[in-house]
C-alpha positions in Angstrom: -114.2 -65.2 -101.3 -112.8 -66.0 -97.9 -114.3 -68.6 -95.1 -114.9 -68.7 -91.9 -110.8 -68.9 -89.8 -107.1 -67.2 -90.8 -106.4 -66.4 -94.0 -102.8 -65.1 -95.4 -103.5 -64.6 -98.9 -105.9 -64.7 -101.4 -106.2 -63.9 -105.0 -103.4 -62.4 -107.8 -100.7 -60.3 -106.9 -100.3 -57.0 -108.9 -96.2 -56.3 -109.2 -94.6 -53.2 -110.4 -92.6 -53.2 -112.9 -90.1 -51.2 -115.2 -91.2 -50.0 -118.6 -88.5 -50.1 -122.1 -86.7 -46.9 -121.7 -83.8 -45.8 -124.1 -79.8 -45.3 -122.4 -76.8 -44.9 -124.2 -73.3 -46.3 -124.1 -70.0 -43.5 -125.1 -66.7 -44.7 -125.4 -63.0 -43.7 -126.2 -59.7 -45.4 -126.8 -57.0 -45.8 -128.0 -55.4 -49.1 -130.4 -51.8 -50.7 -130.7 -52.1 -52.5 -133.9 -49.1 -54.3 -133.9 -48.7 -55.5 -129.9 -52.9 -55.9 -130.2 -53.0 -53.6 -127.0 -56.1 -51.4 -126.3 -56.9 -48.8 -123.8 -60.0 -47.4 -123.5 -62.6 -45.6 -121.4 -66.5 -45.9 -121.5 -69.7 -44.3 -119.6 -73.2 -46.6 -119.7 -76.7 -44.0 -118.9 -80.1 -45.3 -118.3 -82.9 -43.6 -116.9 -86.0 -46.0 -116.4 -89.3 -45.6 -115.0 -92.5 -47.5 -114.6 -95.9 -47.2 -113.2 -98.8 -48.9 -113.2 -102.5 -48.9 -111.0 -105.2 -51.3 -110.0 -109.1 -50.1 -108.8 -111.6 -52.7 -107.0 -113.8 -54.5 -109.3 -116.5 -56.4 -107.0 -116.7 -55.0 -103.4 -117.8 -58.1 -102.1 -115.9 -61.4 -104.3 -112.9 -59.3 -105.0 -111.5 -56.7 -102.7 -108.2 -54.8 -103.2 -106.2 -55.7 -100.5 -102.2 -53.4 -100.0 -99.2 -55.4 -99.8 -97.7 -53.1 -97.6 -99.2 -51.7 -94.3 -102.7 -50.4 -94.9 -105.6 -51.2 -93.4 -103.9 -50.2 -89.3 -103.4 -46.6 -91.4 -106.4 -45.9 -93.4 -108.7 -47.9 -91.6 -111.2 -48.8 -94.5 -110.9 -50.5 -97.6 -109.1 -50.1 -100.4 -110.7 -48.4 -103.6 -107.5 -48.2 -105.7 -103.5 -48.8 -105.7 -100.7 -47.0 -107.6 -96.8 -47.2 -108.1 -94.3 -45.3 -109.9 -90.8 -46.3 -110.3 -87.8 -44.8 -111.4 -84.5 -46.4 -111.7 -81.4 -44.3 -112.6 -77.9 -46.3 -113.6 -74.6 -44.6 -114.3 -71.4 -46.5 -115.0 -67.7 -45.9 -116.1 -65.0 -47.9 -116.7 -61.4 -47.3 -117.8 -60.3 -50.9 -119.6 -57.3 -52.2 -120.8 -57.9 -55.3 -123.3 -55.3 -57.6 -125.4 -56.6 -59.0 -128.6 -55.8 -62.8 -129.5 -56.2 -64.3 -132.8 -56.8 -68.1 -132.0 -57.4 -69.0 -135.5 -58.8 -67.1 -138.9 -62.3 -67.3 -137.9 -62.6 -66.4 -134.3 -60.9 -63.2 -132.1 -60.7 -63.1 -128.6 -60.0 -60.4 -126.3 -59.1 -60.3 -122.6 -59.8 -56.9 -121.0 -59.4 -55.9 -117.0 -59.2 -52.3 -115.1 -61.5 -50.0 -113.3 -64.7 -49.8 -112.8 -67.7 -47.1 -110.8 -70.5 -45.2 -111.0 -73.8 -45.0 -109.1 -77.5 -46.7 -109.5 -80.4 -45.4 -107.3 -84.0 -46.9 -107.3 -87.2 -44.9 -106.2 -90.4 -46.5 -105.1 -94.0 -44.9 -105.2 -97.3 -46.4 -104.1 -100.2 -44.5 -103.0 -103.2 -46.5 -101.7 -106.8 -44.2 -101.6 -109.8 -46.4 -99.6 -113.5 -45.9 -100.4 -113.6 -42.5 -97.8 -110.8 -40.9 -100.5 -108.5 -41.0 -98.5 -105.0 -41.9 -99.4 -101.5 -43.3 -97.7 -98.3 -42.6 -99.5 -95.3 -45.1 -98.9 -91.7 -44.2 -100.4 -88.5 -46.2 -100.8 -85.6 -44.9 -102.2 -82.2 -47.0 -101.9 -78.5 -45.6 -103.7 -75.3 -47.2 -104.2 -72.3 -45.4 -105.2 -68.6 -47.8 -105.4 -65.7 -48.2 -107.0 -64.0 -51.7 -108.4 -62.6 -53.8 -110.3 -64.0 -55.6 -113.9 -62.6 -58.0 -115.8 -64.1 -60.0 -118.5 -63.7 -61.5 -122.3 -65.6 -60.3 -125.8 -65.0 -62.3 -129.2 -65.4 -62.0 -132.6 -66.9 -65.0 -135.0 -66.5 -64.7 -138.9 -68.9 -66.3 -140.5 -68.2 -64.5 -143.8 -68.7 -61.9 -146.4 -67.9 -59.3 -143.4 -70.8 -60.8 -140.6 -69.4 -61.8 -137.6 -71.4 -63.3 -133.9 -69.8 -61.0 -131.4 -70.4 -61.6 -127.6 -69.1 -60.0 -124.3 -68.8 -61.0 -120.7 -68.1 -58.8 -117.7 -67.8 -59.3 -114.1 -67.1 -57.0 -111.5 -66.8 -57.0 -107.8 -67.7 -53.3 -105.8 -67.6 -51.7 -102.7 -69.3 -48.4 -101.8 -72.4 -46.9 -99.8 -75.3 -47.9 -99.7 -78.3 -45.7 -98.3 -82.0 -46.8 -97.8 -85.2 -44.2 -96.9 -88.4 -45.4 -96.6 -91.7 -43.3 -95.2 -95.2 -43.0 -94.9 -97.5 -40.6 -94.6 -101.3 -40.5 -95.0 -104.7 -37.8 -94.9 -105.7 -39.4 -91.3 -102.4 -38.3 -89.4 -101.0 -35.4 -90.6 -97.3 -36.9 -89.7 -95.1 -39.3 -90.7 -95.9 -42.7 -89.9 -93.3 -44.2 -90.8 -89.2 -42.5 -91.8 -86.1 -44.7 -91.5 -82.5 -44.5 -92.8 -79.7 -47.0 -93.3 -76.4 -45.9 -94.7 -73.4 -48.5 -94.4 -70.1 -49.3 -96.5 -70.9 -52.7 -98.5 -69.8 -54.7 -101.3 -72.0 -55.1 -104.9 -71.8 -57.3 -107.6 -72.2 -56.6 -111.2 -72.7 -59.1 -114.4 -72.9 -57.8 -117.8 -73.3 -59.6 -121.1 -74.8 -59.2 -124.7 -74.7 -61.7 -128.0 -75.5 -61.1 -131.6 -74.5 -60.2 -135.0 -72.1 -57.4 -136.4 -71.0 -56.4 -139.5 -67.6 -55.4 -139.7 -65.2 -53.9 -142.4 -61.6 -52.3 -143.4 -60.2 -50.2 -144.8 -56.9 -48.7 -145.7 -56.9 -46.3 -142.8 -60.0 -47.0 -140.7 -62.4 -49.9 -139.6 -66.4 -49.8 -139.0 -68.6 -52.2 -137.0 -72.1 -51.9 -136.8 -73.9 -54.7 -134.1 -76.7 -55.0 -132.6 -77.6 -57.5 -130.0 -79.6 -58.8 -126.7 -77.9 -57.9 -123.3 -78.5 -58.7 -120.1 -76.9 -56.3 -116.6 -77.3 -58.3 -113.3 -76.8 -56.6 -109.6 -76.6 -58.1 -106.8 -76.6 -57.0 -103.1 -78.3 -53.5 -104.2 -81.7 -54.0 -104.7 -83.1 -53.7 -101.0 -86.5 -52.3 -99.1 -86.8 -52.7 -95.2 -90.3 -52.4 -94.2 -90.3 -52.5 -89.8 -93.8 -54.0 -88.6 -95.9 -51.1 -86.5 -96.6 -50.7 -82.9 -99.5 -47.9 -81.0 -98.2 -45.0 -80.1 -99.0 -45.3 -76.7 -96.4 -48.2 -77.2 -93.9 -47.1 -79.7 -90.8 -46.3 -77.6 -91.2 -50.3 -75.5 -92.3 -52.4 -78.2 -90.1 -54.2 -80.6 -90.5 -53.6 -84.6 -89.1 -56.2 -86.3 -87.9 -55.6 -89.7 -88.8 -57.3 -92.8 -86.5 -56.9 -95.4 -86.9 -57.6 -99.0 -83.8 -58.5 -101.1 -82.9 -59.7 -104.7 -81.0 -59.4 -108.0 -81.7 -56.2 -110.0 -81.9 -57.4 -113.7 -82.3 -55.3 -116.9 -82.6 -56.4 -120.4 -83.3 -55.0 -123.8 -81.7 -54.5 -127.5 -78.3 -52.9 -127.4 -77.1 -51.5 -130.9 -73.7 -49.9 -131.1 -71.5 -48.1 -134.3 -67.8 -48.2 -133.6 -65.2 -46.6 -136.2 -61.8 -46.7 -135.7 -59.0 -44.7 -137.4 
């Protein structure tokens, strides 16, 4: 409950967040067996969504309070909050890797080349105060580049065909990037709020995984079956500019400063993966 004077904050936050959805990982290539030279190509999908809601409890000891511009909209309290997110990630890469045998128990291999693709974010939330009314805010940000990765996976025997095999990627981008963000609510009938940035800019990917495989030849082939814990880092994507509001009497004369809110985009989950080669 709050005193008497300012307050800024007060209580839990309630963050959206992404649920476990399923992707998958294609790849092609081609092997020189006796230089240990490798070219291949691979495409990475996901498609990931989330949503989640939160409804006052106790009118007077615990209120429901938006994080984002509410109460100078709506102009009553809060009854209950929603969000919906959706997360879309596409990726290809066209690799070239050399294989080194260090010694008989572990295989290294050095791999480089091209790298692009696309990853786009959307952002929901719908307030609704105790007149049922509701505000809708939207945020969708894109990136699209081209780059370079380069990066090193190896192979552990520990015997009777298991192996630890880990990877390591980096890879620098540069591409556009495009922001929208609105609002719109039952009291107005127009948009409140409906911005656009689009600039060139550079992105920054990490991508790694650990675990076991199991991995056998044969006279004309070889399988691998692995599955593992990987994690796929972004940086200088993830970005939401919210501008502070002004009357309209005032809006063309006074200044709306705008708050942005930046970070890394992680993802992380259980990657399996079958590999024959022939």
């Amino acid at each position: 409950t709050a005193g008497i004077g300012t307050t800024y904050g007060l209580g839990d936050y309630k963050i959206a967040d992404y649920d476990y959805d399923p992707g998958f990982r294609l790849a092609f290539g081609w092997y020189n067996a006796p230089d240990f030279w490798q070219l291949y190509g691979q495409f990475t999908w996901m498609r990931i969504t989330g949503s989640d809601s939160e409804s006052r409890t106790d009118i007077a000891a615990e209120p429901l309070v938006g994080a984002f511009f509410q109460n100078a909209i709506l102009g009553a309290e809060l009854q209950s909050a929603s969000s919906k997110l959706k997360l879309n990630h596409e990726l290809g890469d066209v690799l070239v890797s050399r294989v080194f045998i260090t010694n008989p128990h572990l295989r290294l291999r050095l791999f480089g080349g091209f790298t692009g693709g696309r990853i786009k974010q959307r952002f929901n939330v719908t307030y609704t105060d105790t007149n049922a009314l509701s505000e809708r805010i939207f945020n969708k940000w894109s990136f699209l580049g081209i780059g370079f990765r380069l990066g090193l996976d190896l192979d552990w025997f520990w015997g009777n065909n298991f192996y630890l095999t880990g990877k390591l990627s980096t890879a620098p981008l540069v591409g556009r990037h495009k922001n929208n963000a609105r609002i719109t609510a039952d009291t107005s009938g127009v948009e409140l709020q409906n911005i656009r940035y689009s600039k060139y800019r550079g992105a920054y990917n990490v991508d790694a995984y650990i675990g076991p495989s199991y991995q056998k030849s044969f006279d004309c082939g070889r399988m691998e079956i692995f599955a593992g814990y990987e994690l796929d880092g972004w940086f200088n994507v993830h970005e939401i500019i919210r501008p502070t509001g002004s009357t309209n009497a005032n809006a063309l004369t006074t200044e709306q400063i705008a708050r942005i809110n930046s970070g890394m985009l992680l993802m992380h989950g259980l990657t399996a993966r079958l590999t024959v080669d022939f």
